[in-house]
PDB file of N, CA, C and O in Angstrom:
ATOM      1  N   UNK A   1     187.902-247.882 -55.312  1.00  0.00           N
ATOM      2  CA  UNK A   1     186.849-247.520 -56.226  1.00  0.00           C
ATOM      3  C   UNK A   1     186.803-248.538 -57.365  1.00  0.00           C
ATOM      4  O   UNK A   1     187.798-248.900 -57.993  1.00  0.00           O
ATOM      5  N   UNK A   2     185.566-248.963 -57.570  1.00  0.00           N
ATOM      6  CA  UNK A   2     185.780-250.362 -58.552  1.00  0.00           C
ATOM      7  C   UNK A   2     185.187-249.266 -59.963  1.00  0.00           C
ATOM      8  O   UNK A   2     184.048-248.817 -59.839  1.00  0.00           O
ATOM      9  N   UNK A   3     185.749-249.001 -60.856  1.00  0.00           N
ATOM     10  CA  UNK A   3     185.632-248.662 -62.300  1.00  0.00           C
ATOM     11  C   UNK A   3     186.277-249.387 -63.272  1.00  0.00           C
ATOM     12  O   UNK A   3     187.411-249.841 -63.426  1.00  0.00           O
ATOM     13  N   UNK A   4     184.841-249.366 -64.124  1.00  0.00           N
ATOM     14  CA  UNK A   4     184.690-250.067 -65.573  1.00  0.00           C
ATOM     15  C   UNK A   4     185.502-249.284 -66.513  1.00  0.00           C
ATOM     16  O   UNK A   4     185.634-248.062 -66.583  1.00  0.00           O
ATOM     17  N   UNK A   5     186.319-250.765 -67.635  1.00  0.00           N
ATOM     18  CA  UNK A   5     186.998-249.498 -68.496  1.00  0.00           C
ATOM     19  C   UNK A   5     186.119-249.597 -69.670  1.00  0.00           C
ATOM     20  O   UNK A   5     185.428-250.586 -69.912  1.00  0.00           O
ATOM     21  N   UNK A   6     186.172-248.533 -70.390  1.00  0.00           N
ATOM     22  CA  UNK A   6     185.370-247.905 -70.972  1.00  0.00           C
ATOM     23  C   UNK A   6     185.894-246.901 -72.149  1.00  0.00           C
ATOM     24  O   UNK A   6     185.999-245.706 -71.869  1.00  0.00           O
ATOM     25  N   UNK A   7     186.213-247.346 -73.421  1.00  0.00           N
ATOM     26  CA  UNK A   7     186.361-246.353 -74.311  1.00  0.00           C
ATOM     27  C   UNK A   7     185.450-245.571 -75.236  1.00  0.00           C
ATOM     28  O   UNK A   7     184.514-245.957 -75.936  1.00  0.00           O
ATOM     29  N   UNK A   8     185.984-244.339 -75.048  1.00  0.00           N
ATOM     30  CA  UNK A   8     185.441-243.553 -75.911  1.00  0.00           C
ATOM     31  C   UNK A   8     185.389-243.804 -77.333  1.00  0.00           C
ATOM     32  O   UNK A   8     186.293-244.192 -78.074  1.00  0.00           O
ATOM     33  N   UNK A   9     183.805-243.431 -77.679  1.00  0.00           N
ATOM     34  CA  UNK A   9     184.162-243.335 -79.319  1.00  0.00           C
ATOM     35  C   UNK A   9     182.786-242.829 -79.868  1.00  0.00           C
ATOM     36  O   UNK A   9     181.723-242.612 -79.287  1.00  0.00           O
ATOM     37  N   UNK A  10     183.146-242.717 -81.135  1.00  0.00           N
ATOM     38  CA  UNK A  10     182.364-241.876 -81.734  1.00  0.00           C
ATOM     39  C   UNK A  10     181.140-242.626 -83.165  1.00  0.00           C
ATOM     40  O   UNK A  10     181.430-243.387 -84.088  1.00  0.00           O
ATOM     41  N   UNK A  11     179.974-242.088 -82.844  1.00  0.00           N
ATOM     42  CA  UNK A  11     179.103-242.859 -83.528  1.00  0.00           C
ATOM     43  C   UNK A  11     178.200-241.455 -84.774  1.00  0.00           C
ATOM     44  O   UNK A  11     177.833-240.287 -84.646  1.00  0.00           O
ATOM     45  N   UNK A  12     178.198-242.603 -85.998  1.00  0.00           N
ATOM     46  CA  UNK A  12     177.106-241.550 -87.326  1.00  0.00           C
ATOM     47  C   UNK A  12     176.214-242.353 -87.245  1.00  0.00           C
ATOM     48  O   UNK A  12     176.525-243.543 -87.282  1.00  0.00           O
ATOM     49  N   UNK A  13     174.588-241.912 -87.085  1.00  0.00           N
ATOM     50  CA  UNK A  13     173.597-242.539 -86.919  1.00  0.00           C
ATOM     51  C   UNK A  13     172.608-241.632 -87.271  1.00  0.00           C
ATOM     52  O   UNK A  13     172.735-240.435 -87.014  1.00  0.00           O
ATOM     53  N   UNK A  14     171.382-242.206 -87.981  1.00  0.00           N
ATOM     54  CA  UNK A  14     170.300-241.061 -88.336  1.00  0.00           C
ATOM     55  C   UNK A  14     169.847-240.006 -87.336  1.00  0.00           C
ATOM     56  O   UNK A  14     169.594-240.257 -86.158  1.00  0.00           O
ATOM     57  N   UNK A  15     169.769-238.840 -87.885  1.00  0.00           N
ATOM     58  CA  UNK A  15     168.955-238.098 -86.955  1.00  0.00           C
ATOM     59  C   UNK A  15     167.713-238.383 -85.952  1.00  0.00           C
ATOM     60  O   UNK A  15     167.560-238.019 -84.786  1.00  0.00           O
ATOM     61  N   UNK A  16     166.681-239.336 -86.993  1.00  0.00           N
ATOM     62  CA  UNK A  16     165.505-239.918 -86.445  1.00  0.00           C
ATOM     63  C   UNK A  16     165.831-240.852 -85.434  1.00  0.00           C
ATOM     64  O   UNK A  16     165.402-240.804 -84.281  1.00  0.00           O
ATOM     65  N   UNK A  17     166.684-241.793 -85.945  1.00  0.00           N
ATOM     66  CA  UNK A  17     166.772-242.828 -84.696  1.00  0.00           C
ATOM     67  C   UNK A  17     167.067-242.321 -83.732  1.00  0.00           C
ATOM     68  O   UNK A  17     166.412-242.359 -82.691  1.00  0.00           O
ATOM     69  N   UNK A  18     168.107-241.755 -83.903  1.00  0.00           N
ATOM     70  CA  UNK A  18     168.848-240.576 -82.442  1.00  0.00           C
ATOM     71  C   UNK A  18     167.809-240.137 -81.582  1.00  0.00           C
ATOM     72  O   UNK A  18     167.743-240.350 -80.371  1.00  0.00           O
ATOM     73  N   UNK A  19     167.041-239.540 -82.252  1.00  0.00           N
ATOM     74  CA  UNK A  19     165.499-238.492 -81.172  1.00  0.00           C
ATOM     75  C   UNK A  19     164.882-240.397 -80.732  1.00  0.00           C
ATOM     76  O   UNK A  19     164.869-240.843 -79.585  1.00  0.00           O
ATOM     77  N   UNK A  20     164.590-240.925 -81.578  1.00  0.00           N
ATOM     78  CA  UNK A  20     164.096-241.996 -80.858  1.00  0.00           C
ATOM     79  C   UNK A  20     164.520-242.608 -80.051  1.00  0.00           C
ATOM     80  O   UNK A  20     163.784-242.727 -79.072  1.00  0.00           O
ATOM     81  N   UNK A  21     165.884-243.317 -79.993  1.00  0.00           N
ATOM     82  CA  UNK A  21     166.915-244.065 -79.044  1.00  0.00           C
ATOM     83  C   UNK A  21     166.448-243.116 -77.984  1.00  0.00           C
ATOM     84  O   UNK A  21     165.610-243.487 -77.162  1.00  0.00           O
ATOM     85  N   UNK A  22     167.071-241.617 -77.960  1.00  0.00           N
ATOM     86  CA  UNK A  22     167.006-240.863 -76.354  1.00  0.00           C
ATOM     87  C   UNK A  22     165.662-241.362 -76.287  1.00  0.00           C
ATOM     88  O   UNK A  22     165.668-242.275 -75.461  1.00  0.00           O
ATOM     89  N   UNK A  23     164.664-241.220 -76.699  1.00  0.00           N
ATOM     90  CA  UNK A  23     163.583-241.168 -75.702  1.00  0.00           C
ATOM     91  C   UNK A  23     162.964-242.211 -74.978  1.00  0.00           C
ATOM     92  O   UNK A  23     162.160-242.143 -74.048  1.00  0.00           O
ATOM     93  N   UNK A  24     163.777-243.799 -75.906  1.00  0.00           N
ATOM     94  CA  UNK A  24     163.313-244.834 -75.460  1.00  0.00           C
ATOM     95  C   UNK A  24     164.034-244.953 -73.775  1.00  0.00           C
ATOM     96  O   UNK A  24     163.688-245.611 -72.794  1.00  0.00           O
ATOM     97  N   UNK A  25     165.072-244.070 -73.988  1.00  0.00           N
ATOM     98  CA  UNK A  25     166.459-244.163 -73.441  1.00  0.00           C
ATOM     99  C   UNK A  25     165.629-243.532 -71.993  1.00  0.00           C
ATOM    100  O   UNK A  25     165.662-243.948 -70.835  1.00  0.00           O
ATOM    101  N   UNK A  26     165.066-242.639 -72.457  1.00  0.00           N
ATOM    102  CA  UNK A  26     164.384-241.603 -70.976  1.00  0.00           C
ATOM    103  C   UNK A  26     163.219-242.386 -70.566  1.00  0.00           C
ATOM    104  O   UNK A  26     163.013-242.281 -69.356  1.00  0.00           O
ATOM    105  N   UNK A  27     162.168-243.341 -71.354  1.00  0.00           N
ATOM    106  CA  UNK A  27     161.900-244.177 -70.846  1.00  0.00           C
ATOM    107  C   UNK A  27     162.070-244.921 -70.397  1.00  0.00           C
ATOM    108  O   UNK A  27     161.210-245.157 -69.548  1.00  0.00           O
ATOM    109  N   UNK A  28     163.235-245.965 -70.481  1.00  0.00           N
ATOM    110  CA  UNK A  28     163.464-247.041 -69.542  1.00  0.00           C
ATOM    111  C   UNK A  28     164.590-246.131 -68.556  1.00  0.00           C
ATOM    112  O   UNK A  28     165.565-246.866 -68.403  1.00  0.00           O
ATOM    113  N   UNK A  29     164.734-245.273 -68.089  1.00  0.00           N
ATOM    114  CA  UNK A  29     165.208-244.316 -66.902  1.00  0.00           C
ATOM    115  C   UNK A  29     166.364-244.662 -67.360  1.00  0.00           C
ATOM    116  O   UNK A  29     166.824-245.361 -66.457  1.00  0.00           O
ATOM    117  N   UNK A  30     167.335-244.601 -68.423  1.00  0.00           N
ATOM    118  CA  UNK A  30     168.544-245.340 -68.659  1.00  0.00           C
ATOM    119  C   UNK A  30     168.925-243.495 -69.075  1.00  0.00           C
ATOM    120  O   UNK A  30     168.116-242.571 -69.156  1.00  0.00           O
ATOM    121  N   UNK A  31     170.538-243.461 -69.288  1.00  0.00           N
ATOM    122  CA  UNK A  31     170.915-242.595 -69.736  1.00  0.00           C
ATOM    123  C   UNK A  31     170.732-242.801 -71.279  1.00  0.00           C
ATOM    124  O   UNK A  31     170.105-243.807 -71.610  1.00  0.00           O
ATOM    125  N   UNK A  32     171.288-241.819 -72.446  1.00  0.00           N
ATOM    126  CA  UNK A  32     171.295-242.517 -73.594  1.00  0.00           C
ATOM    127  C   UNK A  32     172.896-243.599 -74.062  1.00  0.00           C
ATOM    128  O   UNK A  32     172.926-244.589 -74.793  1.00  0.00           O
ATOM    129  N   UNK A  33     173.724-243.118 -73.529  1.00  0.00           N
ATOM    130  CA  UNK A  33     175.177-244.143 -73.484  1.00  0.00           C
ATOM    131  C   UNK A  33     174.738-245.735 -72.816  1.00  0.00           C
ATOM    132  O   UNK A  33     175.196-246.783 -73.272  1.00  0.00           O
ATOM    133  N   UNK A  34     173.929-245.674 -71.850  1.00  0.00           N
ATOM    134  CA  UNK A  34     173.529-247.062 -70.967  1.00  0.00           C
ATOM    135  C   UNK A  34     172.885-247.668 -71.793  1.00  0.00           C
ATOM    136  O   UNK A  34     173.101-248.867 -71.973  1.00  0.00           O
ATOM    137  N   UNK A  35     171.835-246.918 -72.575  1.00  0.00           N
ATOM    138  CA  UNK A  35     170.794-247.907 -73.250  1.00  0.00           C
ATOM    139  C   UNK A  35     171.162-248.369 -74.878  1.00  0.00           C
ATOM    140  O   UNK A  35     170.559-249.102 -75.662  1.00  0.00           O
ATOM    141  N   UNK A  36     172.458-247.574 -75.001  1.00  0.00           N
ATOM    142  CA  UNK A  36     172.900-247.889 -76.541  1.00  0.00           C
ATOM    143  C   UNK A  36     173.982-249.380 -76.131  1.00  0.00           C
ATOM    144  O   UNK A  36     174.304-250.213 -76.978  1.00  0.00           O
ATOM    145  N   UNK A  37     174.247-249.412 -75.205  1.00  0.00           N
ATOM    146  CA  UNK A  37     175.220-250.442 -74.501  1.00  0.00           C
ATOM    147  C   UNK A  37     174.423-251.352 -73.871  1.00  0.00           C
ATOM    148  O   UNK A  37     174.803-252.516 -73.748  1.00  0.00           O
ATOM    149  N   UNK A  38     173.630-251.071 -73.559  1.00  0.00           N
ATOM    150  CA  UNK A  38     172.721-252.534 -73.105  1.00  0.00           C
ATOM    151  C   UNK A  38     171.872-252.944 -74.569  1.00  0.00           C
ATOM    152  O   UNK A  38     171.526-254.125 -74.541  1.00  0.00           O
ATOM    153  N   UNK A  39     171.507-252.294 -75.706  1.00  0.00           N
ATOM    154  CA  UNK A  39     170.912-252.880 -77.000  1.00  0.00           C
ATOM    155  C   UNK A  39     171.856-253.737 -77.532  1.00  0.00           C
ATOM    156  O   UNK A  39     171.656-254.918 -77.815  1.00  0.00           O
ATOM    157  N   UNK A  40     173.451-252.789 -77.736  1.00  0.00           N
ATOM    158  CA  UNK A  40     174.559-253.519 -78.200  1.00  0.00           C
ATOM    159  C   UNK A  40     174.784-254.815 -77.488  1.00  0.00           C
ATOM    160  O   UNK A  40     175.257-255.715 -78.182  1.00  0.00           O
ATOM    161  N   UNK A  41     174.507-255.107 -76.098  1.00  0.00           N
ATOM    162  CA  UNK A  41     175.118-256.184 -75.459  1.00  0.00           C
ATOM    163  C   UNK A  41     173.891-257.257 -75.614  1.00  0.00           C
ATOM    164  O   UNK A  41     174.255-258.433 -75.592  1.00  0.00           O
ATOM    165  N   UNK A  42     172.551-257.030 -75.760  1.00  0.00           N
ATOM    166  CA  UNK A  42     171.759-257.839 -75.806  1.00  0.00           C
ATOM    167  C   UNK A  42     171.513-258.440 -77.321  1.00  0.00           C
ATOM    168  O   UNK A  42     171.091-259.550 -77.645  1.00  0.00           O
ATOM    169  N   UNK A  43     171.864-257.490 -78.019  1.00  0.00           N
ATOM    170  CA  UNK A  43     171.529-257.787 -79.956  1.00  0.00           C
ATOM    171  C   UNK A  43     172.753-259.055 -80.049  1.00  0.00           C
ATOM    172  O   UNK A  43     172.482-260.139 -80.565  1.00  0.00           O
ATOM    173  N   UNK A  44     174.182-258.730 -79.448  1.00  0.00           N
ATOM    174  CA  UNK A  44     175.401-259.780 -79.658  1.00  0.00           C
ATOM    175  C   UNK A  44     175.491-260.767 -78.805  1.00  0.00           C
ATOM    176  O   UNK A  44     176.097-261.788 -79.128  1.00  0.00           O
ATOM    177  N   UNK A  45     175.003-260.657 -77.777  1.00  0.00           N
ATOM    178  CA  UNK A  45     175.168-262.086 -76.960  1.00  0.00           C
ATOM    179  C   UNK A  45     176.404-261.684 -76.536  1.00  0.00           C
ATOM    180  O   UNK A  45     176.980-262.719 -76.202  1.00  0.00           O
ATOM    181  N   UNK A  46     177.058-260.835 -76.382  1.00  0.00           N
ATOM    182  CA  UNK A  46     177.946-260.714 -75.293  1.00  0.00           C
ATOM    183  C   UNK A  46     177.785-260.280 -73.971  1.00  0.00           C
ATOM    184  O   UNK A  46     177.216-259.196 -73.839  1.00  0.00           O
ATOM    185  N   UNK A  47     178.281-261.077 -72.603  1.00  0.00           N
ATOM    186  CA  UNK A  47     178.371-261.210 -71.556  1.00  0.00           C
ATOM    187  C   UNK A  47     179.971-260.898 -70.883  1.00  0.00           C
ATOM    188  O   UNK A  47     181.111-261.288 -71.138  1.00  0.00           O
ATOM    189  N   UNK A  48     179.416-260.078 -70.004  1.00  0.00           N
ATOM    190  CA  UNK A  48     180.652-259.755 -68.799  1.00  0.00           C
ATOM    191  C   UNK A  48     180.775-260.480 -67.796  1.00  0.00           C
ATOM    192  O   UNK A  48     180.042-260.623 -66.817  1.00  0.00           O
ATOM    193  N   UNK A  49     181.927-261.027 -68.129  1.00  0.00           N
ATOM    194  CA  UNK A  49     182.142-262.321 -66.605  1.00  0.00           C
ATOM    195  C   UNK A  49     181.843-261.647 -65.161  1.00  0.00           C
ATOM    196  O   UNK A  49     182.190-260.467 -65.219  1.00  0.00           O
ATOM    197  N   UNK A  50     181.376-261.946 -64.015  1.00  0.00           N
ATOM    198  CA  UNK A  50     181.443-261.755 -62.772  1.00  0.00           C
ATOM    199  C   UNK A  50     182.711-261.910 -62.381  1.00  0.00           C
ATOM    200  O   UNK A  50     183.507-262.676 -62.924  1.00  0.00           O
ATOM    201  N   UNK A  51     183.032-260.940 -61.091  1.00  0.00           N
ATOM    202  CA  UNK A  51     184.543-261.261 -60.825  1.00  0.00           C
ATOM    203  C   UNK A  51     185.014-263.015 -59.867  1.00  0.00           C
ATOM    204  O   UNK A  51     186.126-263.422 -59.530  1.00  0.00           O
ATOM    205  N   UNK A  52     183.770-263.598 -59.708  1.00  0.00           N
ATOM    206  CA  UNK A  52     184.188-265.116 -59.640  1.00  0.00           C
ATOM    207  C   UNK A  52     184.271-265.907 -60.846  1.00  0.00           C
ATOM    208  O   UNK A  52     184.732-267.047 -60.790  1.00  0.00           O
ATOM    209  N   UNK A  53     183.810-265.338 -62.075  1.00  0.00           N
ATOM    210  CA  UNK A  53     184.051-266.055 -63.064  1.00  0.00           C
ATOM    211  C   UNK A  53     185.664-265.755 -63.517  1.00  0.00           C
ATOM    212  O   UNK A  53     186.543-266.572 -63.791  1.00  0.00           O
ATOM    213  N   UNK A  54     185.712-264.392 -63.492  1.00  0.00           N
ATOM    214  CA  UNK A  54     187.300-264.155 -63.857  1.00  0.00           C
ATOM    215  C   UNK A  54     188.324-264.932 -62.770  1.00  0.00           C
ATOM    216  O   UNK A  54     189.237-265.607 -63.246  1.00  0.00           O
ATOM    217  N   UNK A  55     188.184-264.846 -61.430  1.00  0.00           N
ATOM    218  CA  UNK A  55     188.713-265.358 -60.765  1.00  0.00           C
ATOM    219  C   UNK A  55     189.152-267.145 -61.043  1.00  0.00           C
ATOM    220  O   UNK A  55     190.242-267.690 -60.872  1.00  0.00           O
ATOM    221  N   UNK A  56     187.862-267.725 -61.516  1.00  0.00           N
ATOM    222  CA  UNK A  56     187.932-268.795 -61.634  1.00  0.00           C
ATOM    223  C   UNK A  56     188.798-268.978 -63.042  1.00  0.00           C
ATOM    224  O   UNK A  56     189.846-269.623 -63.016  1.00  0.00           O
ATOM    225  N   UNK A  57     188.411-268.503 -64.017  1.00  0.00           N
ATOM    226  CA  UNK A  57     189.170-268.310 -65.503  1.00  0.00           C
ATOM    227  C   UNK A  57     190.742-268.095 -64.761  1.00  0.00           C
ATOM    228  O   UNK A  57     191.606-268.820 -65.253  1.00  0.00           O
ATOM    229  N   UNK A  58     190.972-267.635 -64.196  1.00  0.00           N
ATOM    230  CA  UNK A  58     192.391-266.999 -63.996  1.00  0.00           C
ATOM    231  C   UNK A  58     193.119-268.228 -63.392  1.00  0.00           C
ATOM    232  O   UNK A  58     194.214-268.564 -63.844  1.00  0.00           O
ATOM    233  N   UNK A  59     192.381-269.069 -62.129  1.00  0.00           N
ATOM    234  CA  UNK A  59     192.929-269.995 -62.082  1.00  0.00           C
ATOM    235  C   UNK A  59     193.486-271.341 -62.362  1.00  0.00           C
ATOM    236  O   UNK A  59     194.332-272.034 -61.797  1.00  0.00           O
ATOM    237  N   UNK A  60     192.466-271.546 -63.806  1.00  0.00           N
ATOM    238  CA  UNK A  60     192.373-272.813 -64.123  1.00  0.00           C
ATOM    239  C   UNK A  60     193.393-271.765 -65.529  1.00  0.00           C
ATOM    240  O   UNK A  60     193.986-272.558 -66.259  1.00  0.00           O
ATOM    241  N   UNK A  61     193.560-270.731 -65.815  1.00  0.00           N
ATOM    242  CA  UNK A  61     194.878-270.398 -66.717  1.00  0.00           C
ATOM    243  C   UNK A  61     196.128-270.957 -65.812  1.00  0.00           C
ATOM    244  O   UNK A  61     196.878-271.797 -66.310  1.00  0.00           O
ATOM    245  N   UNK A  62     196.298-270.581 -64.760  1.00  0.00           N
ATOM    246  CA  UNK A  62     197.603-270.525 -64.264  1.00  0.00           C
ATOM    247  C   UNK A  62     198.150-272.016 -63.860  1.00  0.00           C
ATOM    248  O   UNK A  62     199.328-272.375 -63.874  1.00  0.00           O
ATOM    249  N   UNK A  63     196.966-272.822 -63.484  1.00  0.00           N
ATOM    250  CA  UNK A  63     197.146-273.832 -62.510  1.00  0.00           C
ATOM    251  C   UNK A  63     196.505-274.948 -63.348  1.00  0.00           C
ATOM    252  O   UNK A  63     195.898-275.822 -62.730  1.00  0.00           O
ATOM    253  N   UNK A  64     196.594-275.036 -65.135  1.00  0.00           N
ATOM    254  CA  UNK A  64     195.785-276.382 -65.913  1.00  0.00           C
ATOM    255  C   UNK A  64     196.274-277.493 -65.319  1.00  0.00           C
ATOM    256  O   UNK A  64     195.479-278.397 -65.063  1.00  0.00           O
ATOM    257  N   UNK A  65     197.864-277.664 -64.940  1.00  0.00           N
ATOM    258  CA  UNK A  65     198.398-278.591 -65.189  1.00  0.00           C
ATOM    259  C   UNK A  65     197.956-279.574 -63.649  1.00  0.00           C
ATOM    260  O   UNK A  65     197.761-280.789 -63.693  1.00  0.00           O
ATOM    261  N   UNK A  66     197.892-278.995 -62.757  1.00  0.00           N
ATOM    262  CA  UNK A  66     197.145-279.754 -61.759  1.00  0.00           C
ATOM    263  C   UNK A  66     195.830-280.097 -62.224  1.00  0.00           C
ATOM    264  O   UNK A  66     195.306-281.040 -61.632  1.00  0.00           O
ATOM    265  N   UNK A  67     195.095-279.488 -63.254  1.00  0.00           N
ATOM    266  CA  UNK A  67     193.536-280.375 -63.435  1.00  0.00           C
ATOM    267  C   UNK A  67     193.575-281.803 -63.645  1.00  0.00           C
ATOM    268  O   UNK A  67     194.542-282.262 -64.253  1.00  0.00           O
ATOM    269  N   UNK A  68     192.669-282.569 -63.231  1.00  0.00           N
ATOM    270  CA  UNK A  68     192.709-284.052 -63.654  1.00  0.00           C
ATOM    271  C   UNK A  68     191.963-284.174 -65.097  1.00  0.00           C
ATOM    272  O   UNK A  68     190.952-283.598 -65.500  1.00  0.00           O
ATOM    273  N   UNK A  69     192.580-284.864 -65.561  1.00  0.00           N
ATOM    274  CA  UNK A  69     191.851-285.116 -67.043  1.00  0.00           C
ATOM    275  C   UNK A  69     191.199-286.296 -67.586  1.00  0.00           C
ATOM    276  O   UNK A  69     191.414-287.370 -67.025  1.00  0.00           O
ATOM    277  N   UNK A  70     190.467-286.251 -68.554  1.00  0.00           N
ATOM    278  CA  UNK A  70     189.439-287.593 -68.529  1.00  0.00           C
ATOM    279  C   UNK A  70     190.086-287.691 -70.053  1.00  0.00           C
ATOM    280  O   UNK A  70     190.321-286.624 -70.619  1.00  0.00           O
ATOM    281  N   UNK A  71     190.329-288.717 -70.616  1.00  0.00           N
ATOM    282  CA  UNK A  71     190.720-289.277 -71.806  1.00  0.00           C
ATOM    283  C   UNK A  71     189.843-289.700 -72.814  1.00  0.00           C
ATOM    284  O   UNK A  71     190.079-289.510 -74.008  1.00  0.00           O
ATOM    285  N   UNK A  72     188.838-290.267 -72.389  1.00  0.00           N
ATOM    286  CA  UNK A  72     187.733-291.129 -72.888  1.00  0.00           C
ATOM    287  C   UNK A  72     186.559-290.367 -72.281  1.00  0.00           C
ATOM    288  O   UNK A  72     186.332-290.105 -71.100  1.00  0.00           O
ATOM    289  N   UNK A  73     185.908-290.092 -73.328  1.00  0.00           N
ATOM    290  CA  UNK A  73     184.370-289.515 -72.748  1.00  0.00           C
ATOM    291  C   UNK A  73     183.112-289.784 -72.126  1.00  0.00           C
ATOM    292  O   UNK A  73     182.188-289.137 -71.633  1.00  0.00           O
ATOM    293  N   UNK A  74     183.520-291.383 -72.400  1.00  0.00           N
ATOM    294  CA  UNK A  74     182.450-292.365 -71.366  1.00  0.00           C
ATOM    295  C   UNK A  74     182.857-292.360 -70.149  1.00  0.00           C
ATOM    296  O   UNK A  74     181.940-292.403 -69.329  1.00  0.00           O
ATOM    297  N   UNK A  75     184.151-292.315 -69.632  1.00  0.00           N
ATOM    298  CA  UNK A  75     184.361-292.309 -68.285  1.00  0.00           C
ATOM    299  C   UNK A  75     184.169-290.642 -67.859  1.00  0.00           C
ATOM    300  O   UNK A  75     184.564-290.347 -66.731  1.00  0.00           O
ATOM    301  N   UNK A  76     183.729-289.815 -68.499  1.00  0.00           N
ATOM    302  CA  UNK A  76     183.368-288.965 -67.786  1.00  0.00           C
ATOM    303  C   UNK A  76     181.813-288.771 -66.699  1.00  0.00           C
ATOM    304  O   UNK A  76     181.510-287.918 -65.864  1.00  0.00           O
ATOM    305  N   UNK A  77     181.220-289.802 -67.129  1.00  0.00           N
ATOM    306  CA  UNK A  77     180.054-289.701 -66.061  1.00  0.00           C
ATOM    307  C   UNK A  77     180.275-290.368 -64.571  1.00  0.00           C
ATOM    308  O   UNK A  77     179.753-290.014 -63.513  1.00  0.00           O
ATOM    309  N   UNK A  78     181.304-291.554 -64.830  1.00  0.00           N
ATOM    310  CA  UNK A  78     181.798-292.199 -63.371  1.00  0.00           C
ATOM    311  C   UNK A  78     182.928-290.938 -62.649  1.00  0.00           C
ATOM    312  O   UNK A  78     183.330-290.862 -61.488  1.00  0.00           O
ATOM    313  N   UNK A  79     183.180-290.174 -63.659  1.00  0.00           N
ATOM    314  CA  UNK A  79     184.263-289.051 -62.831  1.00  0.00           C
ATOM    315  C   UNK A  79     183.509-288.056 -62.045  1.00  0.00           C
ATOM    316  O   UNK A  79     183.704-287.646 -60.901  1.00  0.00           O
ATOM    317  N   UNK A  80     182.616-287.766 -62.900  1.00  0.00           N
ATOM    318  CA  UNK A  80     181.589-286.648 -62.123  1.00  0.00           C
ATOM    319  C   UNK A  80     180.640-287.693 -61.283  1.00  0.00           C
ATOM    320  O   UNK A  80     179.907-286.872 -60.731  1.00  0.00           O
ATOM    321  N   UNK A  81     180.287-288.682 -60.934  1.00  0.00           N
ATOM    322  CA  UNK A  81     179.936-289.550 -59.899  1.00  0.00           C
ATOM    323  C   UNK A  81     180.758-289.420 -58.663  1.00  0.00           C
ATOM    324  O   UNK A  81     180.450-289.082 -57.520  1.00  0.00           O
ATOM    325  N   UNK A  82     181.751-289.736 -59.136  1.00  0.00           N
ATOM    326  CA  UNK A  82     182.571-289.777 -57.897  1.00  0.00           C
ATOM    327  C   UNK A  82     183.167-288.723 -57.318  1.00  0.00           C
ATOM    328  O   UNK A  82     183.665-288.623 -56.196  1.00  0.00           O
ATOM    329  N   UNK A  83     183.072-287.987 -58.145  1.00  0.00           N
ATOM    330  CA  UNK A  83     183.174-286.003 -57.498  1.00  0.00           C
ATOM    331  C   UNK A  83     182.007-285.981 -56.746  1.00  0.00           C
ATOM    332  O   UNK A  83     182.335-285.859 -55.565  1.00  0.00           O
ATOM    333  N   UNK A  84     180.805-286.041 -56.867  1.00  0.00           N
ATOM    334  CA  UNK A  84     179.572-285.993 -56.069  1.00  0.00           C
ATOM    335  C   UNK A  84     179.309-286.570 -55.144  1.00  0.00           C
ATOM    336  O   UNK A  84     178.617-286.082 -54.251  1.00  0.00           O
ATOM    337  N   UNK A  85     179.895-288.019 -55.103  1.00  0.00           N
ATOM    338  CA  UNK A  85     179.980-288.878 -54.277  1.00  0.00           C
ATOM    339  C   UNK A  85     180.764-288.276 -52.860  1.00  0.00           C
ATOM    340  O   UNK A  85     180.183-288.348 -51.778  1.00  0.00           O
ATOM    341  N   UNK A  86     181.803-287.823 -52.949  1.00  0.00           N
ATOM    342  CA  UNK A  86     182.813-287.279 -52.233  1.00  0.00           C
ATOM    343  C   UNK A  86     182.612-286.590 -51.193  1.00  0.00           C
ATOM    344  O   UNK A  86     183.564-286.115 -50.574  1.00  0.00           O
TER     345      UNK A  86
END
């Protein structure tokens, strides 16, 4: 079973907005918890990695020291040349 973690917590917010949020909330077919979490995630610019992004994050944690490294920033366009090239 793949589940999101998810803490509880507790929010003070106007009465008015409240009746409003739900209803925007019942309009876009969202629950009201979904649509207070998708405003929050779109107002901050925060993003949830895909599990190939974590995957990938995880490996280049464990395994930096095999990366090849570029020293000089001009030779980074002949490096990515020759990666393509390949």
């Amino acid at each position: 079973m793949n589940t999101k973690e998810k803490r509880l917590t507790s929010l003070r917010i106007n009465n008015n907005l409240y009746e409003f949020l739900k209803k925007e909330a019942i309009k876009s077919n969202r629950s009201f918890n979904n649509y207070i979490e998708t405003i929050l995630l779109d107002a901050t610019g925060y993003s949830i990695p895909n599990s190939e992004t974590i995957s990938a994050m995880e490996e280049l944690k464990n395994n930096s020291e095999n990366l090849d490294s570029v020293s000089n920033p001009s030779e980074l366009k002949g490096y990515l040349k020759n990666l393509l090239d390949e």
